[in-house]
MDAnalysis code that builds the backbone (N, CA, C; Angstrom):
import MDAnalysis as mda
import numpy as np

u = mda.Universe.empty(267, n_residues=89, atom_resindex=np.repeat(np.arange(89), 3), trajectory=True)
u.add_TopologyAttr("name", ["N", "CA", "C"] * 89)
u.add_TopologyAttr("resid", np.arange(1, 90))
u.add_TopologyAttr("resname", ["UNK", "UNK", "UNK", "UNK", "UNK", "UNK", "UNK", "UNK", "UNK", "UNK", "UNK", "UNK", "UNK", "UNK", "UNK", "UNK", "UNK", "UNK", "UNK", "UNK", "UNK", "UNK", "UNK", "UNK", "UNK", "UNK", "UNK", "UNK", "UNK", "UNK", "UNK", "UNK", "UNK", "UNK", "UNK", "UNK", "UNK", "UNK", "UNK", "UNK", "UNK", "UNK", "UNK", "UNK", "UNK", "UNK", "UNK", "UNK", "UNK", "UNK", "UNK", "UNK", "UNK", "UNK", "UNK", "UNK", "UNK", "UNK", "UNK", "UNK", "UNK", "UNK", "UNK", "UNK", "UNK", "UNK", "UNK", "UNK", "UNK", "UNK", "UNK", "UNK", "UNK", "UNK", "UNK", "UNK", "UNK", "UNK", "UNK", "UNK", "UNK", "UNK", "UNK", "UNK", "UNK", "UNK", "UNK", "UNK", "UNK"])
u.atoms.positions = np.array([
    [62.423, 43.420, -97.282],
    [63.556, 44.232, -96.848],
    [63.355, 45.690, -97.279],
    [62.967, 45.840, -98.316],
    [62.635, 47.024, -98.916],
    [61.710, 47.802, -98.643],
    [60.268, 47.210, -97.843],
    [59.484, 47.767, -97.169],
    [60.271, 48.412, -95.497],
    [60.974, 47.403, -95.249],
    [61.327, 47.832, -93.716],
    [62.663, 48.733, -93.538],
    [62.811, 48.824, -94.996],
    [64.207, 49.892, -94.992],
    [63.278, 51.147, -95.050],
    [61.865, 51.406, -95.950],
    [61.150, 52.488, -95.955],
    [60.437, 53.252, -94.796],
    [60.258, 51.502, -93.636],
    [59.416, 52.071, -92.395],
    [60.553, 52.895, -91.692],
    [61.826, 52.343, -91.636],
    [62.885, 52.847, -90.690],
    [63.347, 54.738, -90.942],
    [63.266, 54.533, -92.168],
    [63.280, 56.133, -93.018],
    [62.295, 56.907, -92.170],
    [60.675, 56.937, -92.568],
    [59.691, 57.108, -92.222],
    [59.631, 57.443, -90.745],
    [60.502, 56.122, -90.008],
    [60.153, 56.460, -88.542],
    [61.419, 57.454, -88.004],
    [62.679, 57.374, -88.690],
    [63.263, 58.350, -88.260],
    [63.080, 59.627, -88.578],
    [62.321, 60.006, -89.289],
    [61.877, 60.976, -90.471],
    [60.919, 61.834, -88.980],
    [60.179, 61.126, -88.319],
    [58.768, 61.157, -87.867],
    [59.455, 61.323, -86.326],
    [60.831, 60.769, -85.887],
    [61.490, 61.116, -84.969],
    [61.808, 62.441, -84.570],
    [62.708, 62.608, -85.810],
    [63.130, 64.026, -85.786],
    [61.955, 65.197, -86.250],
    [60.905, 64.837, -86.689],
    [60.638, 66.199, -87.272],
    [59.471, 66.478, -85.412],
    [59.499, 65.033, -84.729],
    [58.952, 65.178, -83.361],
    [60.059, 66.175, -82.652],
    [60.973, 66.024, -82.601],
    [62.405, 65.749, -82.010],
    [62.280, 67.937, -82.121],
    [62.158, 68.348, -83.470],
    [62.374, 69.518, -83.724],
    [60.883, 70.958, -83.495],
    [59.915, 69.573, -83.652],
    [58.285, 70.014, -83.099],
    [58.550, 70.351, -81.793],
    [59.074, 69.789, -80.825],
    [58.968, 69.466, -79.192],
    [59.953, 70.819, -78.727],
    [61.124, 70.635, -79.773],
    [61.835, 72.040, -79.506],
    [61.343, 73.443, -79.426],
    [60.496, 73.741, -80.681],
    [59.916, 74.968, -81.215],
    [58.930, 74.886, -80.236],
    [58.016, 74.112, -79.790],
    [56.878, 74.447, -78.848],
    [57.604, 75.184, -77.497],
    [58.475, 74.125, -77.266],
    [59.183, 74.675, -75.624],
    [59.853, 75.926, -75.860],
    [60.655, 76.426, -77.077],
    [61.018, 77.403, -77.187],
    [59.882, 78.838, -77.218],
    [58.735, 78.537, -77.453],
    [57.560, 79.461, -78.348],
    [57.158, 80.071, -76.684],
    [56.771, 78.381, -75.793],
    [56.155, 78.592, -74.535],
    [57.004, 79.410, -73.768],
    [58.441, 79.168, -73.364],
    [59.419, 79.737, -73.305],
    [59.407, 81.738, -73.117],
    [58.890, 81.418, -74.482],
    [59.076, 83.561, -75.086],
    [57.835, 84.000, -74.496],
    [56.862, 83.357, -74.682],
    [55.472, 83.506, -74.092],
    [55.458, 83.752, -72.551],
    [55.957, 83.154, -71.645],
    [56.404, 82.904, -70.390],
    [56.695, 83.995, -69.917],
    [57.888, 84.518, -70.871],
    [59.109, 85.249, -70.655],
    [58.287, 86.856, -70.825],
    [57.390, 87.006, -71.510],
    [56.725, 88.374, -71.747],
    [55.550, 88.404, -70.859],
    [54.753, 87.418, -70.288],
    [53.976, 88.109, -68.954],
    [54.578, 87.816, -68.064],
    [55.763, 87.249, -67.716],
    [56.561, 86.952, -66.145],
    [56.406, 88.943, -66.011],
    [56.413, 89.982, -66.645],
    [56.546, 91.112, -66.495],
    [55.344, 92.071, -66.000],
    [54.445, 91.210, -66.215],
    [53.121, 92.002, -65.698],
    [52.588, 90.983, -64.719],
    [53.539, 91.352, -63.362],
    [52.899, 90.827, -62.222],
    [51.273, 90.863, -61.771],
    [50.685, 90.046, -61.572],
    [49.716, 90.358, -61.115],
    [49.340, 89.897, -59.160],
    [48.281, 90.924, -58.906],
    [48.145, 91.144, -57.305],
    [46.713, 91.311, -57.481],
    [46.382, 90.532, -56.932],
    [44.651, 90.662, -56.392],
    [43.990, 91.913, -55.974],
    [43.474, 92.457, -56.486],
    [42.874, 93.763, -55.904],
    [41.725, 93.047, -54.903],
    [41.870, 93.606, -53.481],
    [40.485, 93.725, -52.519],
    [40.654, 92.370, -52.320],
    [41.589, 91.274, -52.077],
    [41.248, 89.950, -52.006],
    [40.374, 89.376, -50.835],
    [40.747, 89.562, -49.938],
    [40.087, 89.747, -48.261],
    [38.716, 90.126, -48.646],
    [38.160, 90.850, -49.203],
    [36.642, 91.722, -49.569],
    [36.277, 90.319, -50.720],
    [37.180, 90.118, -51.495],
    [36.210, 89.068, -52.260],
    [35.916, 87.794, -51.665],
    [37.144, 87.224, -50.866],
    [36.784, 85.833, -50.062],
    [35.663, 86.353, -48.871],
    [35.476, 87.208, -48.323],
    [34.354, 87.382, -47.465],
    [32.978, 87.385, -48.474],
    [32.920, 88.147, -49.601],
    [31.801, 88.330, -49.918],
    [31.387, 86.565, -50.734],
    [32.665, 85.834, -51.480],
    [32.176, 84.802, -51.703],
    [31.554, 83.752, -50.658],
    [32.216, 83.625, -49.526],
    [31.741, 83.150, -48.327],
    [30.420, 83.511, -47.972],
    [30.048, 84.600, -47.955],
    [28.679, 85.508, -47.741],
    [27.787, 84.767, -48.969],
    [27.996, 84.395, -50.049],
    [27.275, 83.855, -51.374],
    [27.279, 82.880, -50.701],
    [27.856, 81.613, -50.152],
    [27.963, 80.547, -50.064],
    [26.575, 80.137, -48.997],
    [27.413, 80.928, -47.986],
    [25.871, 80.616, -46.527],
    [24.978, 81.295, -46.781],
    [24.728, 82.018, -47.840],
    [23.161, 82.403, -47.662],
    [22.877, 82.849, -49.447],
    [22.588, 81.396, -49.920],
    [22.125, 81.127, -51.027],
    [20.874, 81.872, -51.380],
    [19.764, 81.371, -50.653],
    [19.015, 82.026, -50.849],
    [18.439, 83.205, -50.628],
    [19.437, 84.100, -49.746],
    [19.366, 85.440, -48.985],
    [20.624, 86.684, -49.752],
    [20.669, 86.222, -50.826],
    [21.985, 87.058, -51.529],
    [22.249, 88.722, -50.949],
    [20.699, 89.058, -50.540],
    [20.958, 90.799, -50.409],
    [21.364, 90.759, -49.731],
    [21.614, 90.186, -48.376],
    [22.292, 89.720, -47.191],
    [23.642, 90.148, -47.168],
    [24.354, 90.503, -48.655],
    [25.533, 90.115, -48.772],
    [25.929, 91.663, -49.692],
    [25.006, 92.226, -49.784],
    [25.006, 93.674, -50.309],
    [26.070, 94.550, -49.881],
    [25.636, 94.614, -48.650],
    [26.525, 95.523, -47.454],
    [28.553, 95.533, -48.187],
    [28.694, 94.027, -48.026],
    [29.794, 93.454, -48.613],
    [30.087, 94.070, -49.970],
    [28.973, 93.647, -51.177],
    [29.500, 93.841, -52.179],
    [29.782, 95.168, -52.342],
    [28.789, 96.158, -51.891],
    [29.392, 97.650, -52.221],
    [30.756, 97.917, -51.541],
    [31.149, 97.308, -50.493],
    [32.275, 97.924, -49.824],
    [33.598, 97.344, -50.860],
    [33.514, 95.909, -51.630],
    [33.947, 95.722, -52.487],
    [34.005, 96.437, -53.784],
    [32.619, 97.032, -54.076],
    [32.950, 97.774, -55.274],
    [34.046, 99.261, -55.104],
    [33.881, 99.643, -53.950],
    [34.010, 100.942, -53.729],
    [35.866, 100.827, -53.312],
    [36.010, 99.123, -52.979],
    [37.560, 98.863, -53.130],
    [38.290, 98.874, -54.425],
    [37.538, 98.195, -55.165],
    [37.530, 98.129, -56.559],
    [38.030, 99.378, -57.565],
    [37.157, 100.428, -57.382],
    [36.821, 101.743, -57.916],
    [37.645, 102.573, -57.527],
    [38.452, 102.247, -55.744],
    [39.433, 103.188, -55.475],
    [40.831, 102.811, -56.357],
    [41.079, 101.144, -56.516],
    [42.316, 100.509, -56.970],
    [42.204, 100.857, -58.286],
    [41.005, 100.981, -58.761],
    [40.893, 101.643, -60.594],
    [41.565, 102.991, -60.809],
    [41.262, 104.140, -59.805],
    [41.515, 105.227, -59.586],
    [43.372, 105.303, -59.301],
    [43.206, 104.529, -58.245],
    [44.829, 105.028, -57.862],
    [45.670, 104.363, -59.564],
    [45.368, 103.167, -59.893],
    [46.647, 102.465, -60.952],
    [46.046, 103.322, -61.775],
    [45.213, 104.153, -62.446],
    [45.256, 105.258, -63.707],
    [45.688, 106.778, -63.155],
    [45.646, 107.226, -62.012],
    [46.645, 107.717, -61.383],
    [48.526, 108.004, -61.377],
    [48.779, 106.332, -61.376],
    [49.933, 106.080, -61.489],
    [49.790, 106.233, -62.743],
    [49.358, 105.648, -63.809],
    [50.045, 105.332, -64.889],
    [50.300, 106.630, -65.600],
    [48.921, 107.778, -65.219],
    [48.828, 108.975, -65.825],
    [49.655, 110.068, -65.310],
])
Protein backbone atom coordinates (compact mmCIF):
# COMPACT_ATOMS: atom_id res chain seq x y z
CA UNK A 1 0.00 0.00 0.00
CA UNK A 2 2.74 2.18 0.82
CA UNK A 3 4.60 1.64 -2.30
CA UNK A 4 1.42 2.46 -4.43
CA UNK A 5 0.50 5.48 -2.38
CA UNK A 6 4.30 6.65 -3.47
CA UNK A 7 3.73 5.62 -7.28
CA UNK A 8 0.39 7.72 -7.27
CA UNK A 9 2.38 10.87 -5.71
CA UNK A 10 5.16 10.36 -8.26
CA UNK A 11 2.71 9.98 -11.10
CA UNK A 12 0.76 12.95 -10.25
CA UNK A 13 3.88 14.79 -9.49
CA UNK A 14 5.08 13.76 -13.22
CA UNK A 15 1.45 14.82 -14.44
CA UNK A 16 1.57 18.14 -13.53
CA UNK A 17 5.04 19.14 -13.82
CA UNK A 18 4.05 17.57 -17.79
CA UNK A 19 0.83 19.47 -17.45
CA UNK A 20 3.02 22.91 -16.71
CA UNK A 21 6.11 21.76 -19.25
CA UNK A 22 3.41 21.56 -22.20
CA UNK A 23 2.18 25.05 -21.08
CA UNK A 24 5.57 26.97 -21.06
CA UNK A 25 6.60 25.32 -24.43
CA UNK A 26 3.23 26.47 -26.18
CA UNK A 27 3.51 29.68 -24.49
CA UNK A 28 7.54 30.20 -25.50
CA UNK A 29 6.43 28.89 -29.28
CA UNK A 30 3.62 31.24 -29.04
CA UNK A 31 6.10 34.60 -28.39
CA UNK A 32 8.43 33.14 -30.92
CA UNK A 33 5.62 32.99 -33.57
CA UNK A 34 4.42 36.21 -32.52
CA UNK A 35 7.94 38.13 -33.29
CA UNK A 36 8.61 36.83 -36.93
CA UNK A 37 4.75 36.82 -37.93
CA UNK A 38 6.37 40.63 -38.43
CA UNK A 39 8.98 40.11 -40.89
CA UNK A 40 7.00 38.97 -43.77
CA UNK A 41 8.80 37.30 -46.12
CA UNK A 42 8.39 37.44 -50.29
CA UNK A 43 10.53 35.63 -52.62
CA UNK A 44 12.76 37.79 -54.47
CA UNK A 45 12.93 36.85 -58.50
CA UNK A 46 10.76 33.68 -57.86
CA UNK A 47 9.72 33.08 -61.60
CA UNK A 48 13.79 33.52 -62.46
CA UNK A 49 14.58 30.89 -59.83
CA UNK A 50 11.90 28.16 -60.84
CA UNK A 51 13.04 28.65 -64.52
CA UNK A 52 16.63 28.50 -63.77
CA UNK A 53 16.02 25.38 -61.38
CA UNK A 54 14.09 23.73 -64.18
CA UNK A 55 17.03 24.69 -66.57
CA UNK A 56 19.41 22.59 -63.78
CA UNK A 57 17.06 19.83 -63.95
CA UNK A 58 16.96 19.10 -68.00
CA UNK A 59 20.29 19.67 -68.63
CA UNK A 60 22.37 18.05 -65.96
CA UNK A 61 25.05 17.66 -67.74
CA UNK A 62 25.01 20.95 -69.84
CA UNK A 63 24.78 23.45 -66.73
CA UNK A 64 26.31 26.49 -68.89
CA UNK A 65 23.26 26.06 -70.84
CA UNK A 66 21.63 27.68 -68.03
CA UNK A 67 24.05 30.73 -67.63
CA UNK A 68 22.04 33.05 -69.74
CA UNK A 69 19.32 32.43 -66.82
CA UNK A 70 21.49 32.63 -63.95
CA UNK A 71 22.91 36.09 -64.69
CA UNK A 72 19.51 37.50 -65.46
CA UNK A 73 18.77 36.11 -61.96
CA UNK A 74 21.68 37.58 -60.42
CA UNK A 75 21.15 40.92 -61.86
CA UNK A 76 17.32 40.41 -60.32
CA UNK A 77 18.82 39.69 -57.23
CA UNK A 78 21.31 42.72 -57.08
CA UNK A 79 18.51 45.10 -58.25
CA UNK A 80 16.06 43.76 -55.10
CA UNK A 81 19.41 44.21 -52.85
CA UNK A 82 19.64 47.76 -54.11
CA UNK A 83 16.08 48.90 -54.01
CA UNK A 84 15.32 47.22 -50.01
CA UNK A 85 18.77 49.22 -48.81
CA UNK A 86 17.34 52.05 -50.64
CA UNK A 87 14.23 51.84 -48.70
CA UNK A 88 15.60 51.16 -45.57
CA UNK A 89 18.29 54.02 -46.03
Amino acid sequence: AFYKEQLARLEERSSEFYKVTTEEYQKAAEEVEAKFKRYEYHPVCADLQTKILQCYRQNTQQTLSCSALASQYMHCVNHAKQSMLEKGG
